[in-house]
Gaussian input, Z-matrix of N, CA and C with variables (Angstrom, degrees):
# hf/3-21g

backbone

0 1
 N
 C     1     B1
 C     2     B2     1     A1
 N     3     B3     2     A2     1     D1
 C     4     B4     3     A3     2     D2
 C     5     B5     4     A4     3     D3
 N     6     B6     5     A5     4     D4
 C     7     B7     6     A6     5     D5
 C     8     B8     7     A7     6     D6
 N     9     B9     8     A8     7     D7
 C    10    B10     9     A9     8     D8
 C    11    B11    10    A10     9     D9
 N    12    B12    11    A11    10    D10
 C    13    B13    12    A12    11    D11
 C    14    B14    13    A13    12    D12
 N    15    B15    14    A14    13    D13
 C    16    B16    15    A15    14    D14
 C    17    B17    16    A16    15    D15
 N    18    B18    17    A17    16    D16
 C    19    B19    18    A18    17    D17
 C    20    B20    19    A19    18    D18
 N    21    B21    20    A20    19    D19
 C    22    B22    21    A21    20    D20
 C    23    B23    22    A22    21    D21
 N    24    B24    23    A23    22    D22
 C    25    B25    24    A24    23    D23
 C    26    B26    25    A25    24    D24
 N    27    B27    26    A26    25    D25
 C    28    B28    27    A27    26    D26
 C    29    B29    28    A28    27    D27
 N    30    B30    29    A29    28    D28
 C    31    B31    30    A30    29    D29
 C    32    B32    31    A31    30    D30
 N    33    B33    32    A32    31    D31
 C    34    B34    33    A33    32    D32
 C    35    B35    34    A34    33    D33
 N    36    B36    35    A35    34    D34
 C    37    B37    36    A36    35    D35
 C    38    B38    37    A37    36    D36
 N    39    B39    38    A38    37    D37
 C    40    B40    39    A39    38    D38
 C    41    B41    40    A40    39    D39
 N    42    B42    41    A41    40    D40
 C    43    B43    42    A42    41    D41
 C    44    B44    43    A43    42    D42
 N    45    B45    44    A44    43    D43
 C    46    B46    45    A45    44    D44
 C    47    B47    46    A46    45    D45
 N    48    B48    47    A47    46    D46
 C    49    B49    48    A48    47    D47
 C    50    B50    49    A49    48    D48
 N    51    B51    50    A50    49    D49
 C    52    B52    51    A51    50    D50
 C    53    B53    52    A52    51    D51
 N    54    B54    53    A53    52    D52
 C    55    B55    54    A54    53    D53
 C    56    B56    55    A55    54    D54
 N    57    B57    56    A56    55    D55
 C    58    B58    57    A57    56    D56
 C    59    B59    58    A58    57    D57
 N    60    B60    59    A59    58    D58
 C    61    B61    60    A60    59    D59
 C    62    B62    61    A61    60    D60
 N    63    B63    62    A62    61    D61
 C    64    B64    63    A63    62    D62
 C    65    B65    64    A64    63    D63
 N    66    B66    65    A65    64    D64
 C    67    B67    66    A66    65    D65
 C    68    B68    67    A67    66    D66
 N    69    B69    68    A68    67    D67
 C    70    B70    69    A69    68    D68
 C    71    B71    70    A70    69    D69
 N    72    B72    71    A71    70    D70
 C    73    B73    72    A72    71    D71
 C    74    B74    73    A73    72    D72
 N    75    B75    74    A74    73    D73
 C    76    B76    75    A75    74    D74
 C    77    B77    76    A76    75    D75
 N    78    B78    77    A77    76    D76
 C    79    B79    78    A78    77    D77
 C    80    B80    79    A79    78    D78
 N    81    B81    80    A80    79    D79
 C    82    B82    81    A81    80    D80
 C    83    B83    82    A82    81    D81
 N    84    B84    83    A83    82    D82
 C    85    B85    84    A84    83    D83
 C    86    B86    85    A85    84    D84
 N    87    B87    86    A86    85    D85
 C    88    B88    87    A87    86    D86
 C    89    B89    88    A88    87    D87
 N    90    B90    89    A89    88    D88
 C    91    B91    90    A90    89    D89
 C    92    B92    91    A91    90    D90
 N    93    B93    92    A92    91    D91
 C    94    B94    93    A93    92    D92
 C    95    B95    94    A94    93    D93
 N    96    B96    95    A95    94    D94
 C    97    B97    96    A96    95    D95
 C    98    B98    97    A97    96    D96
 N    99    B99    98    A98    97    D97
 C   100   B100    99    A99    98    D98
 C   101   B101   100   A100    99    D99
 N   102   B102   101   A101   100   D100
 C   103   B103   102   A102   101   D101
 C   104   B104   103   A103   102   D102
 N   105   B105   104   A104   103   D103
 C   106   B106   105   A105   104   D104
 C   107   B107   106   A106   105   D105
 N   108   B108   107   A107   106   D106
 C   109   B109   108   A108   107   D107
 C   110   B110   109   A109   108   D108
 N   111   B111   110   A110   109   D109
 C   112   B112   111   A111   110   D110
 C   113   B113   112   A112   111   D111
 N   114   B114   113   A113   112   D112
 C   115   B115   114   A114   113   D113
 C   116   B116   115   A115   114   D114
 N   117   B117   116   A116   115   D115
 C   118   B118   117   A117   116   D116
 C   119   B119   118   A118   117   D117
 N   120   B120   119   A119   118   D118
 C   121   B121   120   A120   119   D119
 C   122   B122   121   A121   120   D120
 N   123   B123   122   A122   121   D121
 C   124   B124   123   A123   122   D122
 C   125   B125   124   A124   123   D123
 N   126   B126   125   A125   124   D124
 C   127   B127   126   A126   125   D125
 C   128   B128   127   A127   126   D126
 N   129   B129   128   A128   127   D127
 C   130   B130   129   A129   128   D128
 C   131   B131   130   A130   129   D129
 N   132   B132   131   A131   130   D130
 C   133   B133   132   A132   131   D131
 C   134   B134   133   A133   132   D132
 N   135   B135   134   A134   133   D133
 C   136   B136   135   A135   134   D134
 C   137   B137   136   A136   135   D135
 N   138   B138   137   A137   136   D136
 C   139   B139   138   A138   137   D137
 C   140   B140   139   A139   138   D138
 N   141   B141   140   A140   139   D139
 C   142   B142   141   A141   140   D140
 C   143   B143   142   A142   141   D141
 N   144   B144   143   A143   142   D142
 C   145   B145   144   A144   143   D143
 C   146   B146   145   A145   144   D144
 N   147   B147   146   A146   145   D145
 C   148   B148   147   A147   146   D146
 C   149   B149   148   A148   147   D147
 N   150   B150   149   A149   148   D148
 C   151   B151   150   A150   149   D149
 C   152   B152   151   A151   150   D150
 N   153   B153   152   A152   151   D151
 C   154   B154   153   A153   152   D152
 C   155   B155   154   A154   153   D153
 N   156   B156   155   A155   154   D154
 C   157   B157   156   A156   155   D155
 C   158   B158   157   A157   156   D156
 N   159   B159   158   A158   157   D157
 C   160   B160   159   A159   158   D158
 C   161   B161   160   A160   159   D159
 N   162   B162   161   A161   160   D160
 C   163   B163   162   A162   161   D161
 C   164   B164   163   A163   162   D162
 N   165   B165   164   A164   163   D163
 C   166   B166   165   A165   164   D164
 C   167   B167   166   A166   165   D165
 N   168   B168   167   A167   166   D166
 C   169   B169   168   A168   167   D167
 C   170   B170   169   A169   168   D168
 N   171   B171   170   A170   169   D169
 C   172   B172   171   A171   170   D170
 C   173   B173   172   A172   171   D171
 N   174   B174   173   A173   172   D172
 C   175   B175   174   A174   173   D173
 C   176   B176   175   A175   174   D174
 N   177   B177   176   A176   175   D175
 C   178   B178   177   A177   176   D176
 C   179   B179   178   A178   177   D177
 N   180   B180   179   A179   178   D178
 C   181   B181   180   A180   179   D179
 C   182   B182   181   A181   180   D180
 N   183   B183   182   A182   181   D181
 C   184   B184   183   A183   182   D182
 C   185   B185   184   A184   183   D183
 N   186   B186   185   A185   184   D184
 C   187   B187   186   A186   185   D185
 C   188   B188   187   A187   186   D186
 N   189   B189   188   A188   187   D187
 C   190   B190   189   A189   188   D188
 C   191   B191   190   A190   189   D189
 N   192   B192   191   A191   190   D190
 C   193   B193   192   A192   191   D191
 C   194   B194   193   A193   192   D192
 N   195   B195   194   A194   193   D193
 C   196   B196   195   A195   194   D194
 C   197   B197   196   A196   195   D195
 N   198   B198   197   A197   196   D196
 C   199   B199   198   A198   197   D197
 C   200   B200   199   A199   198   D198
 N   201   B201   200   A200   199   D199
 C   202   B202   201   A201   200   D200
 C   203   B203   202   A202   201   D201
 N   204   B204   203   A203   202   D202
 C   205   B205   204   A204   203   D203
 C   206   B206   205   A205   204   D204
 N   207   B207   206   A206   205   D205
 C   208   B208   207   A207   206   D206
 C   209   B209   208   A208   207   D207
 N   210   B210   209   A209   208   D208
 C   211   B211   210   A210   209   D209
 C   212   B212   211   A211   210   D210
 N   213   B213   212   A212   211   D211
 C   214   B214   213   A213   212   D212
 C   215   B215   214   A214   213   D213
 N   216   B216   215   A215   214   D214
 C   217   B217   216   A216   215   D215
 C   218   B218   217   A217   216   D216
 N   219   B219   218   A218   217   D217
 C   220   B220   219   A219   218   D218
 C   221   B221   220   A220   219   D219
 N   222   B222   221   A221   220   D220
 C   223   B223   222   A222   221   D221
 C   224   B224   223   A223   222   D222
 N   225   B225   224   A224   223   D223
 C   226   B226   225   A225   224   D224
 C   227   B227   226   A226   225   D225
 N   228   B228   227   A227   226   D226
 C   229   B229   228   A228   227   D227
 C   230   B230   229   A229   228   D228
 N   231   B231   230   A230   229   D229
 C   232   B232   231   A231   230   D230
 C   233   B233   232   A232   231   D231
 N   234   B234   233   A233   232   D232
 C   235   B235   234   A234   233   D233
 C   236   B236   235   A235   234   D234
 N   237   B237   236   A236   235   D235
 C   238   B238   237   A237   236   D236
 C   239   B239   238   A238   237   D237
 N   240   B240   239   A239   238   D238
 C   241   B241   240   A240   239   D239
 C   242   B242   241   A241   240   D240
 N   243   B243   242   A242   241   D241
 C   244   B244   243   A243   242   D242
 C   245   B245   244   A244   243   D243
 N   246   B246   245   A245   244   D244
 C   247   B247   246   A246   245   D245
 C   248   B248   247   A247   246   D246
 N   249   B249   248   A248   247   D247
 C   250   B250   249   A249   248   D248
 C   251   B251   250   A250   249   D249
 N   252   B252   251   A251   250   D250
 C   253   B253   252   A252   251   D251
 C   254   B254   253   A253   252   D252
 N   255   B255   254   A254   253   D253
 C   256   B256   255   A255   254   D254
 C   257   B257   256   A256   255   D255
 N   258   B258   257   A257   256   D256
 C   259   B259   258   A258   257   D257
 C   260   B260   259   A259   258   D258
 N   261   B261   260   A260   259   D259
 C   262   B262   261   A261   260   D260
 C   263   B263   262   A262   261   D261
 N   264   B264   263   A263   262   D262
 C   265   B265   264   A264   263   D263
 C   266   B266   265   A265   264   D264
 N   267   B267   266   A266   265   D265
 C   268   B268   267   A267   266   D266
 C   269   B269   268   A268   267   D267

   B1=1.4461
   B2=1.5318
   B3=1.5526
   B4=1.3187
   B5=1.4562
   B6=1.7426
   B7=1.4127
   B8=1.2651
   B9=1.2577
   B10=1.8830
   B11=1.1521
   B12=1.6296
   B13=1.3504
   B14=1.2666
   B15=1.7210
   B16=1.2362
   B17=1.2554
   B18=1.6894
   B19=1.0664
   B20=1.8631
   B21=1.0674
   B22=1.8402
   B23=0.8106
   B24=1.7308
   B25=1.2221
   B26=1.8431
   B27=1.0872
   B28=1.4310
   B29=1.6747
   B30=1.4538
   B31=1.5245
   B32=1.7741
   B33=1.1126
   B34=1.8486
   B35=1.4258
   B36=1.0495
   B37=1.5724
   B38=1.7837
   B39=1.2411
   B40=1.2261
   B41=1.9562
   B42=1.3146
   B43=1.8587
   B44=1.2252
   B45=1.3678
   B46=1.6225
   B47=1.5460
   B48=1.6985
   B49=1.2660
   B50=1.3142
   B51=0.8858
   B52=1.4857
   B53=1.3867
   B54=1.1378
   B55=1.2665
   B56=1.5783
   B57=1.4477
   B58=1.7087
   B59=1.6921
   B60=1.3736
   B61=2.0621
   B62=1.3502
   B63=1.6788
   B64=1.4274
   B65=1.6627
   B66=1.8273
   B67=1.3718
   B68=1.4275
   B69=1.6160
   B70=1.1886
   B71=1.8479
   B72=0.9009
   B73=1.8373
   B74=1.0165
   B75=1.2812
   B76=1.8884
   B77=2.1238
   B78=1.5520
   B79=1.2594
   B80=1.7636
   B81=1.2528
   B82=1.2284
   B83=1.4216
   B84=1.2678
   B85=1.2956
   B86=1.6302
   B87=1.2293
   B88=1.5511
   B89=1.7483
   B90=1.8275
   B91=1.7081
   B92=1.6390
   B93=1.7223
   B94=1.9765
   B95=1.0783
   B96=1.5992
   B97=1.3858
   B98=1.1977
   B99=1.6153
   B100=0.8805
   B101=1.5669
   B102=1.3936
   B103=1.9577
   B104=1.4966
   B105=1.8968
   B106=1.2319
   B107=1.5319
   B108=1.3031
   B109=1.8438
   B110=1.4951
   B111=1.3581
   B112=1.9976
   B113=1.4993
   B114=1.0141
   B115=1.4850
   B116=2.4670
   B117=0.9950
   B118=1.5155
   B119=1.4293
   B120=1.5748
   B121=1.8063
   B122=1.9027
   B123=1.3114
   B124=1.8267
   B125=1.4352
   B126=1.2334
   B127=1.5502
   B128=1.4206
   B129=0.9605
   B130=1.9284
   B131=1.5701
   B132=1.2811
   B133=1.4822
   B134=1.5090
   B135=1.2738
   B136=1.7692
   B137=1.6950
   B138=1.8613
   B139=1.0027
   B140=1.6571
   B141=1.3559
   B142=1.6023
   B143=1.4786
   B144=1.5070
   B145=1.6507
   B146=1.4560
   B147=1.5394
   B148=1.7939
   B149=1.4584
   B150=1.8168
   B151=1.3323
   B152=1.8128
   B153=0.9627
   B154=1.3789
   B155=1.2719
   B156=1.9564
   B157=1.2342
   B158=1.7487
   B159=0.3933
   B160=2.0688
   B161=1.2499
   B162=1.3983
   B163=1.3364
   B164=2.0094
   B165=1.6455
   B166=1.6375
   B167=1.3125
   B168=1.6073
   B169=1.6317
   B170=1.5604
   B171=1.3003
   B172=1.7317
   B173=1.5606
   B174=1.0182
   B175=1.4411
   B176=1.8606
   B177=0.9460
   B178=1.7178
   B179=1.0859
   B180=1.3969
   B181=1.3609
   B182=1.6325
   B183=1.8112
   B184=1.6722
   B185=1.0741
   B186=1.4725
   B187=1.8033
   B188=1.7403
   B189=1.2980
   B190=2.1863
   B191=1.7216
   B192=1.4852
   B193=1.7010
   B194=1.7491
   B195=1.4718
   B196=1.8311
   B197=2.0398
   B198=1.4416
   B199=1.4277
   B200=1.3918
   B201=1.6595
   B202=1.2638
   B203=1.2429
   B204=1.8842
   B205=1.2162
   B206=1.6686
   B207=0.9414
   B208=1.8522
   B209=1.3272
   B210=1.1064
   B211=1.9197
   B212=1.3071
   B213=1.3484
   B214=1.2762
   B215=1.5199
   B216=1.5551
   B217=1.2203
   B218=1.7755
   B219=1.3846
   B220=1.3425
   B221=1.6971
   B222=0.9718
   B223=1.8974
   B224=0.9758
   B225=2.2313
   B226=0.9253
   B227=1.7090
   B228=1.7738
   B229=1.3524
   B230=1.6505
   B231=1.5407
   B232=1.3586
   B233=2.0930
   B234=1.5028
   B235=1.2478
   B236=1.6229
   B237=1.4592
   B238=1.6072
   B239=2.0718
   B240=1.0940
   B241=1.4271
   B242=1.4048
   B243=1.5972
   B244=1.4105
   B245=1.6938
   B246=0.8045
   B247=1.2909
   B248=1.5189
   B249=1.7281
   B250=1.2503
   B251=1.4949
   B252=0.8441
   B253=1.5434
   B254=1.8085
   B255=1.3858
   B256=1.8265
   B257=1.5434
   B258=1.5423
   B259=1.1620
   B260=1.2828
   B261=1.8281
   B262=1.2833
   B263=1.5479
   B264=1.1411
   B265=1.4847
   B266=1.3864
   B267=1.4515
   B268=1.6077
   B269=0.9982
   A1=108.51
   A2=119.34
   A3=124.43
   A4=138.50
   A5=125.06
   A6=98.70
   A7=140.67
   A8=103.40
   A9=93.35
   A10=131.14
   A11=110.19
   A12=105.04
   A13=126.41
   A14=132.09
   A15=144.71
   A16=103.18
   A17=104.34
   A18=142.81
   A19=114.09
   A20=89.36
   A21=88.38
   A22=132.79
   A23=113.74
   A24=119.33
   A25=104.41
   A26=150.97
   A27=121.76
   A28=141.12
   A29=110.25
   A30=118.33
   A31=100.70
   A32=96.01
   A33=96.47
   A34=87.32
   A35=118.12
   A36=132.09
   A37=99.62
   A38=111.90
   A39=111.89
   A40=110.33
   A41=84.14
   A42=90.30
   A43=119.52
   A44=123.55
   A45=118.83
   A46=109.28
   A47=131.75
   A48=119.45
   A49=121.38
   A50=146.75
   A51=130.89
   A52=111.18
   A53=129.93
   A54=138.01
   A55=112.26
   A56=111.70
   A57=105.57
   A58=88.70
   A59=94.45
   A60=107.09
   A61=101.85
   A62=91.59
   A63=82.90
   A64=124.60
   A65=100.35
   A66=104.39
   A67=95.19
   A68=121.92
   A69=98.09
   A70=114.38
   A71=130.49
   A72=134.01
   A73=97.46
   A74=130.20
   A75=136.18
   A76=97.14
   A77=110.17
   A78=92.39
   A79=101.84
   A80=142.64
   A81=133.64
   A82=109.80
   A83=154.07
   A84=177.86
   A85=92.66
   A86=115.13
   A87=138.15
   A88=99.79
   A89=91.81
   A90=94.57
   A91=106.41
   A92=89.37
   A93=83.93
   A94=89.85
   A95=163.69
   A96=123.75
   A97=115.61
   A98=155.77
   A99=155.13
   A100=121.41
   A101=80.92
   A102=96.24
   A103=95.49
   A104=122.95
   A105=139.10
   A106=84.73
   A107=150.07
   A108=140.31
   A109=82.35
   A110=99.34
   A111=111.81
   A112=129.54
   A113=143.05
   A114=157.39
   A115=74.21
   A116=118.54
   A117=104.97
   A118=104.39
   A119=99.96
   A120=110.89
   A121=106.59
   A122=107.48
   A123=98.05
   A124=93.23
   A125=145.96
   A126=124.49
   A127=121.33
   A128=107.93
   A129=104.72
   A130=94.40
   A131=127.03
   A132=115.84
   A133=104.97
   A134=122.60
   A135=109.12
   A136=139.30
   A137=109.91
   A138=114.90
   A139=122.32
   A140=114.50
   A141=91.42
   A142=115.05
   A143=100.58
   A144=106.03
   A145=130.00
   A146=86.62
   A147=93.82
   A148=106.82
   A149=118.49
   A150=161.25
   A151=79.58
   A152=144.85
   A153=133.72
   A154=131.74
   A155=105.99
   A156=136.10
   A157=92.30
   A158=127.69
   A159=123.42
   A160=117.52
   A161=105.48
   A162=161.53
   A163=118.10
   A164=82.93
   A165=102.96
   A166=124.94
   A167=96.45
   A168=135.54
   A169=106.64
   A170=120.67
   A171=126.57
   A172=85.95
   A173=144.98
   A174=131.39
   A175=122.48
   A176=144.41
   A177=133.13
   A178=114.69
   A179=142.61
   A180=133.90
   A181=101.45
   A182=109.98
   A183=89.76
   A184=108.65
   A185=100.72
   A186=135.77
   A187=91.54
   A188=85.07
   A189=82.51
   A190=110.58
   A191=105.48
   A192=110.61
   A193=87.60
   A194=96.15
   A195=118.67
   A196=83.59
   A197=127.09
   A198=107.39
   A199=126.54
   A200=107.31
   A201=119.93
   A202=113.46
   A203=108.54
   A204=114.00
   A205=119.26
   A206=118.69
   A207=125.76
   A208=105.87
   A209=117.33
   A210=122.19
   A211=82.04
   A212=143.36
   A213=105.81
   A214=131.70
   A215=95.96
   A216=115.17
   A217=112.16
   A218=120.87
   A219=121.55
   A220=82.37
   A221=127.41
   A222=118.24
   A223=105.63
   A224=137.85
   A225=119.61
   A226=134.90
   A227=85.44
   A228=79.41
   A229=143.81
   A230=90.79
   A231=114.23
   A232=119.30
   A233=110.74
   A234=104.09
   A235=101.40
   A236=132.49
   A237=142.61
   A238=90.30
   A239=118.74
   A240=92.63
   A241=115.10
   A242=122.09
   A243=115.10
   A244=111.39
   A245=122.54
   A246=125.17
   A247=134.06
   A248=105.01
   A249=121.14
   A250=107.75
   A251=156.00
   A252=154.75
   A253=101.84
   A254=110.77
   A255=104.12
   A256=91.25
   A257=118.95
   A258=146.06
   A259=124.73
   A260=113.44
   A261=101.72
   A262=140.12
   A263=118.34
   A264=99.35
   A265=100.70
   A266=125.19
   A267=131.73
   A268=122.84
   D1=122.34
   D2=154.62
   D3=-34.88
   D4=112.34
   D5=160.14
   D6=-39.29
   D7=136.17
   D8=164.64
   D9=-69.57
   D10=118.56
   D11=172.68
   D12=-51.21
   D13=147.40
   D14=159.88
   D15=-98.49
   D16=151.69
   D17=164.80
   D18=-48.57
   D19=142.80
   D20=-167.70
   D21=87.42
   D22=-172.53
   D23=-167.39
   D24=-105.05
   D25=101.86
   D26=163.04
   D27=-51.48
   D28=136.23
   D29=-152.23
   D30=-130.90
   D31=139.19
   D32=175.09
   D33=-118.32
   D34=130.00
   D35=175.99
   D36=-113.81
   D37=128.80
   D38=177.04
   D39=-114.49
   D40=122.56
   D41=-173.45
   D42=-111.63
   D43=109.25
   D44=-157.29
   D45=-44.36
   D46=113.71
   D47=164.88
   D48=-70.49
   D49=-9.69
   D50=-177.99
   D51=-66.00
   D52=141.42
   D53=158.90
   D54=-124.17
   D55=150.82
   D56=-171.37
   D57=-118.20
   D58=94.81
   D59=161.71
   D60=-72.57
   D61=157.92
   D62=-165.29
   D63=125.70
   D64=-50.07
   D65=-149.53
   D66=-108.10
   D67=-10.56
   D68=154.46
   D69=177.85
   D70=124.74
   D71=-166.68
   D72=-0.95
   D73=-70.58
   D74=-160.32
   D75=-51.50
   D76=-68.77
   D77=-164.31
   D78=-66.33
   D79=-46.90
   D80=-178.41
   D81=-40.45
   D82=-31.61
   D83=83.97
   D84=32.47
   D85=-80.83
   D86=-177.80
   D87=-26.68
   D88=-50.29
   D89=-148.60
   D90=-76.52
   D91=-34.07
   D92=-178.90
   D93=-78.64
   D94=-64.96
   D95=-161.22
   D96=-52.05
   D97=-19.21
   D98=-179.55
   D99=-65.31
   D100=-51.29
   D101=-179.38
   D102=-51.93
   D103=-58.06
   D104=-142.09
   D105=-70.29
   D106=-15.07
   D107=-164.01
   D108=-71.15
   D109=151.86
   D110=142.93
   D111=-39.64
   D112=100.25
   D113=-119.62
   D114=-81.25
   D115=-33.43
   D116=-153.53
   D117=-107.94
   D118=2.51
   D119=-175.45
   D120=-117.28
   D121=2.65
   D122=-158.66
   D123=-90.84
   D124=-13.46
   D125=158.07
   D126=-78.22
   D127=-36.13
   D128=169.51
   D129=-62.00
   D130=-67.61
   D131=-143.87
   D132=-77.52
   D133=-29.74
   D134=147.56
   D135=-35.99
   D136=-67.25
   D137=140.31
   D138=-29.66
   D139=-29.02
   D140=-170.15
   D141=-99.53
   D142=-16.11
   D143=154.77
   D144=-66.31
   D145=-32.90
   D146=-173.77
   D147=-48.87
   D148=-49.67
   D149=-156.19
   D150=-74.72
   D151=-74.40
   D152=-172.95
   D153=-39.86
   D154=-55.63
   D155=171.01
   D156=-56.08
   D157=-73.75
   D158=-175.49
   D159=-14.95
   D160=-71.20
   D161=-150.93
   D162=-84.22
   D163=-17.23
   D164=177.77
   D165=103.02
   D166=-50.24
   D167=-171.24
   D168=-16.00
   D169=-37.95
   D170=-162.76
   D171=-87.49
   D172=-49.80
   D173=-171.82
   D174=101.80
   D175=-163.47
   D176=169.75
   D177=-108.22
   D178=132.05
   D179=176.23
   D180=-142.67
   D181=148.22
   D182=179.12
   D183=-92.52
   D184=173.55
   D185=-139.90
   D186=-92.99
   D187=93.51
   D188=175.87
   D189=-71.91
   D190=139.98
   D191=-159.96
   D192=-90.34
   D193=117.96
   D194=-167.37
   D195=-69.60
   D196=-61.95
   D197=169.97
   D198=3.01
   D199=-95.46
   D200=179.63
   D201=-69.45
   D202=127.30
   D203=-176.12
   D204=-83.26
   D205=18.42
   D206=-170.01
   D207=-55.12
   D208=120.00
   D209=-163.48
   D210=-95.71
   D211=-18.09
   D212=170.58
   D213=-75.36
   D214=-38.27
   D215=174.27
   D216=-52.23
   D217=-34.24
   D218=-162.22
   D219=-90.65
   D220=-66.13
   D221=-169.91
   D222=-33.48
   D223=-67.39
   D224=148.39
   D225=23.89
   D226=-96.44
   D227=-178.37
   D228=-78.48
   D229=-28.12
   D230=146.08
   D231=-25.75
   D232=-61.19
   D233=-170.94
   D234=-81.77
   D235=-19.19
   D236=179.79
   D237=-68.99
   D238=-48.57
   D239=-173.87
   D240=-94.94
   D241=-6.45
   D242=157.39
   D243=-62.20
   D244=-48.10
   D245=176.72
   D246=-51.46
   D247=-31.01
   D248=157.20
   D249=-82.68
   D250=-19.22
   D251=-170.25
   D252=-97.51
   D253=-6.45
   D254=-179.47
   D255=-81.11
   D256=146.09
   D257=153.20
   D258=-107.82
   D259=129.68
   D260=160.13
   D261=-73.29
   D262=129.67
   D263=-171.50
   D264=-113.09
   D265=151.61
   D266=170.56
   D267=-112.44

């Protein structure tokens, strides 16, 4: 039995992996959430943020200053951009 065809066109998008940890809170930040994805899901579910961020979908939230470490201040903002990133779905 044949796969089912999908819709579209197929695309290999190549996205420079290297990242230089290290160089500063924001990308070190980046990298352990990265590691922390499902080892067989973290290129789709990147791509599918990327695809949000475009698209609007994540919403505006302010820019918590990675400097100051105030856990309150970062939960804050932390729960302000989970909240913009919920979608309704039907």
């Amino acid at each position: 039995m044949a796969r089912p065809k999908k819709n579209g066109i197929r695309r290999h998008l190549h996205i420079d992996p290297y990242i230089w940890a290290g160089e500063s809170a924001r990308m070190d930040k980046l990298v352990v959430w990265y590691d922390a994805l499902p080892a067989r899901q973290r290129t789709r579910m990147v791509v599918d943020l990327l695809v949000a961020a475009i698209h609007g979908e994540l919403g505006v939230a302010a820019a918590a200053d990675m400097k100051d470490e105030d856990s309150a201040q970062n939960k804050s903002a932390l729960s302000e951009l989970l909240k913009n990133m919920a979608m309704d779905e039907e």
